[in-house]
N, CA, C and O atoms as a GROMACS GRO file, in nm:
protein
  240
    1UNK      N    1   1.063   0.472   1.031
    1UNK     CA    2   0.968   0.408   0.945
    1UNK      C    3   1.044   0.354   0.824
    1UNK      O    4   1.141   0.418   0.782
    2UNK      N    5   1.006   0.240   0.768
    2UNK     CA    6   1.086   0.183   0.664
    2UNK      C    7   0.974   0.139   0.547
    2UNK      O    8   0.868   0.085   0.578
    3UNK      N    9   1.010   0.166   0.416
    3UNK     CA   10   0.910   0.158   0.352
    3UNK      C   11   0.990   0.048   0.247
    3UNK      O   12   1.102   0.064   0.197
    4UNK      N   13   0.900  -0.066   0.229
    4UNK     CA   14   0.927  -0.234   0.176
    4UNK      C   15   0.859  -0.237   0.006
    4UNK      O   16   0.743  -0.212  -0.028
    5UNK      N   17   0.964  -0.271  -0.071
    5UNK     CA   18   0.819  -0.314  -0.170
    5UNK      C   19   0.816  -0.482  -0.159
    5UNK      O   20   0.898  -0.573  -0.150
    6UNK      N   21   0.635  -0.463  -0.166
    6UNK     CA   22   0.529  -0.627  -0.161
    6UNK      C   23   0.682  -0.726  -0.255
    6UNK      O   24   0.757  -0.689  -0.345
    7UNK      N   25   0.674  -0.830  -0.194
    7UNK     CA   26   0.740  -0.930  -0.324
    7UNK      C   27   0.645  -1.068  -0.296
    7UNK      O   28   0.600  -1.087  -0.183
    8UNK      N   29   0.616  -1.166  -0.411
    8UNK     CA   30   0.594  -1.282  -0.340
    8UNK      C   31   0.618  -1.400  -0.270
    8UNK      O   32   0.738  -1.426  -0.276
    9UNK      N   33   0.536  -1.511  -0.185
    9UNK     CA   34   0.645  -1.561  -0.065
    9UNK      C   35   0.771  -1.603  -0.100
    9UNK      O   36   0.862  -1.622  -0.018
   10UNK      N   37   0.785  -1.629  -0.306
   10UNK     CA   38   0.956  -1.688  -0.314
   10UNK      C   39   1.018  -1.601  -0.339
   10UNK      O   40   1.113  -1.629  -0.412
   11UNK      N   41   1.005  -1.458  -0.302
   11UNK     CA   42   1.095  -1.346  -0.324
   11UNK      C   43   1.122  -1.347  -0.486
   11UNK      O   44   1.222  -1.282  -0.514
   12UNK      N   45   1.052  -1.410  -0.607
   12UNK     CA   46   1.106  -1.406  -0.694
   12UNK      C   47   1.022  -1.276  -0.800
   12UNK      O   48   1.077  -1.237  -0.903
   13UNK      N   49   0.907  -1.231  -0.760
   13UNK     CA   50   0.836  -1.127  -0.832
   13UNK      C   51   0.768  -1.002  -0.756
   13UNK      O   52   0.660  -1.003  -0.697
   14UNK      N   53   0.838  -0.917  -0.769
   14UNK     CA   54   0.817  -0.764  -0.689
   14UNK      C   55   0.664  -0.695  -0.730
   14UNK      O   56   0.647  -0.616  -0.824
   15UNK      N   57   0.584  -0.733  -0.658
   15UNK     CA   58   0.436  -0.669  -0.705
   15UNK      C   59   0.484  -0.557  -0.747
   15UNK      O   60   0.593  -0.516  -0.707
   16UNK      N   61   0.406  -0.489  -0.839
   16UNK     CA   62   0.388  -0.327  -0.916
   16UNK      C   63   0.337  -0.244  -0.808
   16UNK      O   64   0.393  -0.137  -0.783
   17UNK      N   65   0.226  -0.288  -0.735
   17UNK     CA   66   0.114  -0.224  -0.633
   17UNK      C   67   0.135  -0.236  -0.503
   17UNK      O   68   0.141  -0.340  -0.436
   18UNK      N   69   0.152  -0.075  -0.453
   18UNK     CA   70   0.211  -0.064  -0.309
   18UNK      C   71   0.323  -0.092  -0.224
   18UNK      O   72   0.379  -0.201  -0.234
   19UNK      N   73   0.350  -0.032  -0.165
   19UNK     CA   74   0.439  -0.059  -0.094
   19UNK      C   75   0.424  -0.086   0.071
   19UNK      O   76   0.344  -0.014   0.133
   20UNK      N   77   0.495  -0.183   0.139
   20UNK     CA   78   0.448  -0.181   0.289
   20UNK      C   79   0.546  -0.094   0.351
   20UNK      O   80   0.656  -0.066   0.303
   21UNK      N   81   0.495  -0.049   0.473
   21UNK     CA   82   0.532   0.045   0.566
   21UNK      C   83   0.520  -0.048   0.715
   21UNK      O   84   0.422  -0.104   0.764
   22UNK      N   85   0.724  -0.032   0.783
   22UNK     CA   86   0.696  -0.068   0.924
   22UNK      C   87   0.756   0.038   1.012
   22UNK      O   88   0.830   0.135   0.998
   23UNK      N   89   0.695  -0.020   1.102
   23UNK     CA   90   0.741   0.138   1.165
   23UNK      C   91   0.873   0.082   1.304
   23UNK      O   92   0.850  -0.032   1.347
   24UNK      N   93   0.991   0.150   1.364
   24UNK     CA   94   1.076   0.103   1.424
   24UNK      C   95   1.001   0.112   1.577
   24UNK      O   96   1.012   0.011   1.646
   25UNK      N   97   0.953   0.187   1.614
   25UNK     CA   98   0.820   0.273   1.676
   25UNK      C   99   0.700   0.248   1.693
   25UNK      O  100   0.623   0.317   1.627
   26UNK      N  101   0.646   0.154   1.776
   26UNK     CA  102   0.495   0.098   1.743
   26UNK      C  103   0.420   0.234   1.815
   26UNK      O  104   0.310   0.255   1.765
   27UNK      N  105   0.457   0.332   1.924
   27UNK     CA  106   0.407   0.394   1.977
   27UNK      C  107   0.351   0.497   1.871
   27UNK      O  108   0.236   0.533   1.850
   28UNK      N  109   0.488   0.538   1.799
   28UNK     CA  110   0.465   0.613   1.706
   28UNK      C  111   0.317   0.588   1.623
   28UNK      O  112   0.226   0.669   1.602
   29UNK      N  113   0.329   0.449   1.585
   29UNK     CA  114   0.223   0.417   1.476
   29UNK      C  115   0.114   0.398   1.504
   29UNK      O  116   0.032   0.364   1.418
   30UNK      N  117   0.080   0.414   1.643
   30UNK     CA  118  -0.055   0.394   1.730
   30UNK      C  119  -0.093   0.550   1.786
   30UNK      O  120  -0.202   0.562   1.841
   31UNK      N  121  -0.014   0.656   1.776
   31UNK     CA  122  -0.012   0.792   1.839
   31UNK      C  123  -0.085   0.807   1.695
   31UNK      O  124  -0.205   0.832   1.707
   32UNK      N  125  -0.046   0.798   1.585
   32UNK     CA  126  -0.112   0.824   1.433
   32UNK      C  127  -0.251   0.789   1.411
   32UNK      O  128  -0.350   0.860   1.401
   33UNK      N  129  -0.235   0.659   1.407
   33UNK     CA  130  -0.419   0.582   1.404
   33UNK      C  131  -0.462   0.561   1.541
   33UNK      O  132  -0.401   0.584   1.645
   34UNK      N  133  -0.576   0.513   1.522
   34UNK     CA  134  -0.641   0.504   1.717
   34UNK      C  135  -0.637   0.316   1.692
   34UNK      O  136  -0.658   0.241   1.597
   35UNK      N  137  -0.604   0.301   1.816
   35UNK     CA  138  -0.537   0.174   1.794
   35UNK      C  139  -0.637   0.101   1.886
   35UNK      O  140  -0.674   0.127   2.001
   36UNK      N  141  -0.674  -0.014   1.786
   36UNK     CA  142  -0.762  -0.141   1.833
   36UNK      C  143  -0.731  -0.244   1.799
   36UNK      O  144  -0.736  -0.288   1.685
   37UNK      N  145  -0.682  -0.312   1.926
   37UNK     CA  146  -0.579  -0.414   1.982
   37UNK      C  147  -0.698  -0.534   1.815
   37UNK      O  148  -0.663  -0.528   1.697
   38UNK      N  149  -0.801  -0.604   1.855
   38UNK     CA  150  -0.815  -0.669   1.764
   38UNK      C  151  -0.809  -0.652   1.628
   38UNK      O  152  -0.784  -0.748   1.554
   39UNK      N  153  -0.835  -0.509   1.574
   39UNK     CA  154  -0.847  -0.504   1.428
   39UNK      C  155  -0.696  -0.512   1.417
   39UNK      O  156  -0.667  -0.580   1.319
   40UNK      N  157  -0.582  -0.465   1.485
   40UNK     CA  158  -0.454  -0.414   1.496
   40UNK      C  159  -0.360  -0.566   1.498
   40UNK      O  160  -0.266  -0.575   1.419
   41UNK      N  161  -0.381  -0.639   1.558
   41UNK     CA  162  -0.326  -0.701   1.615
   41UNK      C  163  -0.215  -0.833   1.519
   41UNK      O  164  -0.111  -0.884   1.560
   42UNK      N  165  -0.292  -0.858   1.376
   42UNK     CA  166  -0.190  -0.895   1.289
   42UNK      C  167  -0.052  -0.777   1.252
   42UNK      O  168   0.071  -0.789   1.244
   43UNK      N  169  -0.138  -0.674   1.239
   43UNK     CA  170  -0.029  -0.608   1.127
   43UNK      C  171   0.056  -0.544   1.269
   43UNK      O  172   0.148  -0.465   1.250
   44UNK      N  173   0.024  -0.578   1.386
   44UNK     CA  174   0.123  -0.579   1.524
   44UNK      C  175   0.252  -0.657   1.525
   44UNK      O  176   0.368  -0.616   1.533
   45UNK      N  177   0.179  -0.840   1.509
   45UNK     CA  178   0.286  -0.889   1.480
   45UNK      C  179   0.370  -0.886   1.347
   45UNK      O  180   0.492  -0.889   1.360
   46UNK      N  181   0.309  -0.880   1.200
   46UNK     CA  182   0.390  -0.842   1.117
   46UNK      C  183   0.505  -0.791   1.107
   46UNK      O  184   0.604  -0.823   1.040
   47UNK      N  185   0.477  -0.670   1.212
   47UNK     CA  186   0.544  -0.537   1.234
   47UNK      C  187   0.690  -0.580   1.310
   47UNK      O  188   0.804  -0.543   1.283
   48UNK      N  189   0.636  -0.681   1.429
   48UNK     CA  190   0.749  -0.754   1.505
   48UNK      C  191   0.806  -0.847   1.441
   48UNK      O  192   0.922  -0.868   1.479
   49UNK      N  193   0.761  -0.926   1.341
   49UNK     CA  194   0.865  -1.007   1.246
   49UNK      C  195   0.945  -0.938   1.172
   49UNK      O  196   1.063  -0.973   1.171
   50UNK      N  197   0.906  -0.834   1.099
   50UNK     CA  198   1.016  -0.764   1.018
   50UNK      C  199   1.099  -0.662   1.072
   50UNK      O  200   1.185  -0.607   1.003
   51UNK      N  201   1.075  -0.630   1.206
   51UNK     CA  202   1.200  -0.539   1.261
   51UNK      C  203   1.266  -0.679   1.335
   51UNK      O  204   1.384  -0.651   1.356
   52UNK      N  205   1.246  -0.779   1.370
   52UNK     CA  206   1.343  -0.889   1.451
   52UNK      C  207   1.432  -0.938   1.319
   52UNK      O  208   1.553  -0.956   1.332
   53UNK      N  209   1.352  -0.963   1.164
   53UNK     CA  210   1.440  -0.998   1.095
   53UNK      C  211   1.525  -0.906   1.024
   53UNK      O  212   1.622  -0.947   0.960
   54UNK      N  213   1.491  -0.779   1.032
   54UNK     CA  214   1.574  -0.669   0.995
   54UNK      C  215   1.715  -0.640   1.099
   54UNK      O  216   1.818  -0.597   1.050
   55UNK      N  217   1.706  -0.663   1.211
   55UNK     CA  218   1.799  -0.680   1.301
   55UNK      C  219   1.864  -0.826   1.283
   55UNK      O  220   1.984  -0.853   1.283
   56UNK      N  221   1.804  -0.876   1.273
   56UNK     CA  222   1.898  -1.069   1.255
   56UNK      C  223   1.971  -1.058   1.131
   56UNK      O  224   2.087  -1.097   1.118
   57UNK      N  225   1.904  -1.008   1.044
   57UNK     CA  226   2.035  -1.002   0.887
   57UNK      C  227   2.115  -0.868   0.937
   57UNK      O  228   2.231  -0.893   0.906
   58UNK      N  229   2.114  -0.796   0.972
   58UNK     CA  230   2.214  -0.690   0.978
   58UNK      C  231   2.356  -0.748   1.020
   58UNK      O  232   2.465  -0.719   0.972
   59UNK      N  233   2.322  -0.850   1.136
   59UNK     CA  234   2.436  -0.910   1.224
   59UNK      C  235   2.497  -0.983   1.178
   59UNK      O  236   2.608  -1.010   1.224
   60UNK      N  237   2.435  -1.058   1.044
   60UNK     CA  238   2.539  -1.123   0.929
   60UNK      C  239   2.664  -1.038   0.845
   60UNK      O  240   2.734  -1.097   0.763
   0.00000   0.00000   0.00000
C-alpha cells in the first residue's frame, strides 16, 4: 500500500487535506471493502494509472 499526498493537476500546490492510498494489491483492497464493480470501478482504474506510472518512473 502506498500512501500519496493530494497535489493539484500542475503539481504546483500540495492540498493540506488527506492523503490518497493505492494499493500494489487490488485483491488485497477488495478482500477489505466488499467490492462493487460500478461504485468501484473509477478508483479501479486510478489505482492502475498510478502503479503503471509508479513503475514507468522507476525505470528512469
Amino acid at each position: 500500500m502506498y500512501k500519496v499526498q493530494r497535489a493539484d493537476v500542475d503539481g504546483l500546490k500540495i492540498f493540506e487535506v488527506g492523503e490518497k492510498y493505492f494499493f500494489e494489491d487490488l485483491g488485497l483492497r477488495n478482500a477489505i471493502r466488499v467490492f462493487d464493480f460500478r461504485r468501484d470501478v473509477n478508483k479501479l482504474m486510478e489505482n492502475a494509472v498510478y502503479m503503471h506510472l509508479r513503475e514507468f518512473l522507476s525505470m528512469e
